[in-house]
C-alpha atoms as an extended CHARMM CRD file, in Angstrom:
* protein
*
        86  EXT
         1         1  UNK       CA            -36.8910000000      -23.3590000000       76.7220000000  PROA      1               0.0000000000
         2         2  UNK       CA            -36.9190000000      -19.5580000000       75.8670000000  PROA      2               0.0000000000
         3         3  UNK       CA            -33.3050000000      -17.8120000000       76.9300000000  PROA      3               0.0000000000
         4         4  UNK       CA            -33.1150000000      -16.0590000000       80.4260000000  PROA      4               0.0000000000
         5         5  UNK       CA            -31.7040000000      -12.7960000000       79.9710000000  PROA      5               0.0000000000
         6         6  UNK       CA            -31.6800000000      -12.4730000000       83.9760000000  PROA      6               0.0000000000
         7         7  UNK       CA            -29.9970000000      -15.5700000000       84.8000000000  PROA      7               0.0000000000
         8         8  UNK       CA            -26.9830000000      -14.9130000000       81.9430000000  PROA      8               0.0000000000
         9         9  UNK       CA            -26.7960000000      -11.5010000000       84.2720000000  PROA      9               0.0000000000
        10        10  UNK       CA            -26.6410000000      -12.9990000000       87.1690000000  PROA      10              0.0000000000
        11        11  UNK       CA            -24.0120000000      -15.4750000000       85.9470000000  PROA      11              0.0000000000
        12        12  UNK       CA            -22.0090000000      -12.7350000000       84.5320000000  PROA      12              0.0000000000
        13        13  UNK       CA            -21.9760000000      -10.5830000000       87.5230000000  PROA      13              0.0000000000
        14        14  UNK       CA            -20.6910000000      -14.0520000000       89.1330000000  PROA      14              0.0000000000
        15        15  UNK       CA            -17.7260000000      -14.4150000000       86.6470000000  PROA      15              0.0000000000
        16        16  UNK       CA            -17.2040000000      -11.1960000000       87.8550000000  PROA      16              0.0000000000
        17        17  UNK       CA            -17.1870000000      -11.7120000000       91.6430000000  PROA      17              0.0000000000
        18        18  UNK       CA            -15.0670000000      -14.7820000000       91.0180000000  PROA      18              0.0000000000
        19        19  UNK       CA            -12.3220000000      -12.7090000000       89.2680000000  PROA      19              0.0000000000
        20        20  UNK       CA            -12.3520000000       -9.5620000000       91.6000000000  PROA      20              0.0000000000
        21        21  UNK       CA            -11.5500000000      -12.2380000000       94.3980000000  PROA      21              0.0000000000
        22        22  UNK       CA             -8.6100000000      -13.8260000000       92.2930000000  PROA      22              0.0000000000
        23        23  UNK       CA             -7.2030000000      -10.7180000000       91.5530000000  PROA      23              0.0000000000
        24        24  UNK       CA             -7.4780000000       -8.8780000000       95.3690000000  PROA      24              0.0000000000
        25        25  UNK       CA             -6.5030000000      -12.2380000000       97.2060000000  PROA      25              0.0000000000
        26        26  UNK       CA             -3.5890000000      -14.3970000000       97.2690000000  PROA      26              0.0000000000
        27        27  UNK       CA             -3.7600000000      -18.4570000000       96.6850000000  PROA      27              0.0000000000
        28        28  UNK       CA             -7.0340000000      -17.8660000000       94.3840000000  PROA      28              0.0000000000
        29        29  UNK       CA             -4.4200000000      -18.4570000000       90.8820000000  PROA      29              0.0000000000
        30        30  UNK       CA             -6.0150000000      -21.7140000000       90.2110000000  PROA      30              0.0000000000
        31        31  UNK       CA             -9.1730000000      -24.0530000000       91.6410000000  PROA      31              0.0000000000
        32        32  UNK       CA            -12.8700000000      -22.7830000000       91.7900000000  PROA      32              0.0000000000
        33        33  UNK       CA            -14.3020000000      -19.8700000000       93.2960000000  PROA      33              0.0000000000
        34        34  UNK       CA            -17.9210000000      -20.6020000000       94.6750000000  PROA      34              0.0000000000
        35        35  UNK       CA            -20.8980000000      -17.6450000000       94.3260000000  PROA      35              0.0000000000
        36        36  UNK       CA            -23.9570000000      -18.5180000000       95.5480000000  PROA      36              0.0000000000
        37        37  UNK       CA            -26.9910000000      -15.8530000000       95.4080000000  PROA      37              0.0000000000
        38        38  UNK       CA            -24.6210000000      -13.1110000000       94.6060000000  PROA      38              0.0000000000
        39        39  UNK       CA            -22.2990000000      -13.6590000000       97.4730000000  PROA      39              0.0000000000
        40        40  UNK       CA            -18.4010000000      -15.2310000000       97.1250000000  PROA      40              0.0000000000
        41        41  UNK       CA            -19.2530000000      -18.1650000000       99.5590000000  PROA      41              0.0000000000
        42        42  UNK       CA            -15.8510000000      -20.4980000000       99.3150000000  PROA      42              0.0000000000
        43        43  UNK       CA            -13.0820000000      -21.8320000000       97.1850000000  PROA      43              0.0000000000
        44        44  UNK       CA            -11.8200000000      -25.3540000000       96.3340000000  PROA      44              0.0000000000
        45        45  UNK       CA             -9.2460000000      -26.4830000000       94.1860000000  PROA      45              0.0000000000
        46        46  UNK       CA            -11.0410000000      -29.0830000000       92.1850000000  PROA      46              0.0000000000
        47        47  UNK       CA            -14.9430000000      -29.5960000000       91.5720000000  PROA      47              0.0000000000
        48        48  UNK       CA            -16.1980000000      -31.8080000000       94.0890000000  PROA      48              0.0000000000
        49        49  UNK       CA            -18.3880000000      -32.5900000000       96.6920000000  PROA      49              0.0000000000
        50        50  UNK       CA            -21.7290000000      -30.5410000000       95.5600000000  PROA      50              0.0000000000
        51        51  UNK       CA            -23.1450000000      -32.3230000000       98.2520000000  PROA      51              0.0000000000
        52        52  UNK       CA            -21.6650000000      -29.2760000000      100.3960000000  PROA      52              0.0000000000
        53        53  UNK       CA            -23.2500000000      -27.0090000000       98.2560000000  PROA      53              0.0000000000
        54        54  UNK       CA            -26.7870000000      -25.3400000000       98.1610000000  PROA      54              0.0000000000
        55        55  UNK       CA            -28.3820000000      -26.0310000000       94.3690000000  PROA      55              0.0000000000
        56        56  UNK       CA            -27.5830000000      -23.0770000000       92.5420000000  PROA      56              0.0000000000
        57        57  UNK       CA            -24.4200000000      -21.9550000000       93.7540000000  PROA      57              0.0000000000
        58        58  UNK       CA            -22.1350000000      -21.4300000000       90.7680000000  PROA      58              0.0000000000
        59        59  UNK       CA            -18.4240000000      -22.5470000000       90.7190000000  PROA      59              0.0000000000
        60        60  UNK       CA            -15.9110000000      -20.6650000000       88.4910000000  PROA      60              0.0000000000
        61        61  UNK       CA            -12.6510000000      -21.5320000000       87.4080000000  PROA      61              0.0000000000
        62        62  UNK       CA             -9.5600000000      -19.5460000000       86.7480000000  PROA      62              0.0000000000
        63        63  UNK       CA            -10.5120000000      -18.7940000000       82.6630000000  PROA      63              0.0000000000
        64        64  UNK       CA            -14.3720000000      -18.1430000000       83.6440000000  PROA      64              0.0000000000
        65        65  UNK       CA            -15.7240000000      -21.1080000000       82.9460000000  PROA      65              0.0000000000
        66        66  UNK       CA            -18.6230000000      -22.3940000000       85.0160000000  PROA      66              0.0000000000
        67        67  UNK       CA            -20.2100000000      -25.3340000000       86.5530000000  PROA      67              0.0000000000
        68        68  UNK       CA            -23.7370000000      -25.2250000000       88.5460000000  PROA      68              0.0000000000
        69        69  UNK       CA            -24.4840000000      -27.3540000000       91.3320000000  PROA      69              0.0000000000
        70        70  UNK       CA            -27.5260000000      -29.0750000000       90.4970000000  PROA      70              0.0000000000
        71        71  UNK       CA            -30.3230000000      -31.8270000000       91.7740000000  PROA      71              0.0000000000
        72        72  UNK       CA            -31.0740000000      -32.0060000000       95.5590000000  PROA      72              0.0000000000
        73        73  UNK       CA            -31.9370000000      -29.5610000000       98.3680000000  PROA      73              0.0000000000
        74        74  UNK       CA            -31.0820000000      -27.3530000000      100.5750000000  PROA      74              0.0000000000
        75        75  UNK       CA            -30.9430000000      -29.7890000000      103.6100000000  PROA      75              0.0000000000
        76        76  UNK       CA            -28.6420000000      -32.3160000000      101.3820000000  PROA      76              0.0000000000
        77        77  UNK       CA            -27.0230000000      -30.0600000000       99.2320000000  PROA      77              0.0000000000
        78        78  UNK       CA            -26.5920000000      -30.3150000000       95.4800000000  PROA      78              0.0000000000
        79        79  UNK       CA            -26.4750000000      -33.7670000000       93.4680000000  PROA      79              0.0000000000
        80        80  UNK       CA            -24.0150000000      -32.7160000000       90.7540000000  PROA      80              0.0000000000
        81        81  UNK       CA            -22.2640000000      -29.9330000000       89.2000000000  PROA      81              0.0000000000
        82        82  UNK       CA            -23.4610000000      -29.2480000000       85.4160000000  PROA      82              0.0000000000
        83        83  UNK       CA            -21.0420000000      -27.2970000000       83.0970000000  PROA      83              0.0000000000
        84        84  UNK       CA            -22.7060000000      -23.9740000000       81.9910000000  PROA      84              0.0000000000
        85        85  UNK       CA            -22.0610000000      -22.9190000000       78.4350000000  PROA      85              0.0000000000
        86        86  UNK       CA            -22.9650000000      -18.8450000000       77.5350000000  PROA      86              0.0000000000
């Protein structure tokens, strides 16, 4: 599978997102900040559920690391979340 220079973008300018929104708000220290299509669209303090979340939306923890939600569709939300390694 040949790389995807726009998706490592778009997952950068997420890790990005997620930290403006720890560092400008208050209760963000720890847990997951959740982008989805270039958007901050919740928090939660542990990975679960993805159910609740459209495939796609990316969840990012407090040291950048990320998770995707994964499998489904948009009327059941996501299957799982998949750890995504840059």
């Amino acid at each position: 599978m040949p790389y995807d220079f726009q998706e490592h973008e778009e997952i950068i300018r997420a890790i990005e997102q997620a930290r403006a929104r720890r560092a400008n708000s208050t209760g963000y220290e720890y847990g997951f900040v959740v982008v989805f299509e270039g958007e901050v669209s919740g928090w939660m303090n542990w990975l679960r559920s993805p159910e609740h979340w459209m495939p796609g939306a990316l969840a990012i923890d407090a040291e950048g690391r990320v998770w995707e939600a994964r499998g489904g569709d948009e009327y059941h939300g996501a299957r799982r979340w998949e750890r995504i390694r840059l």
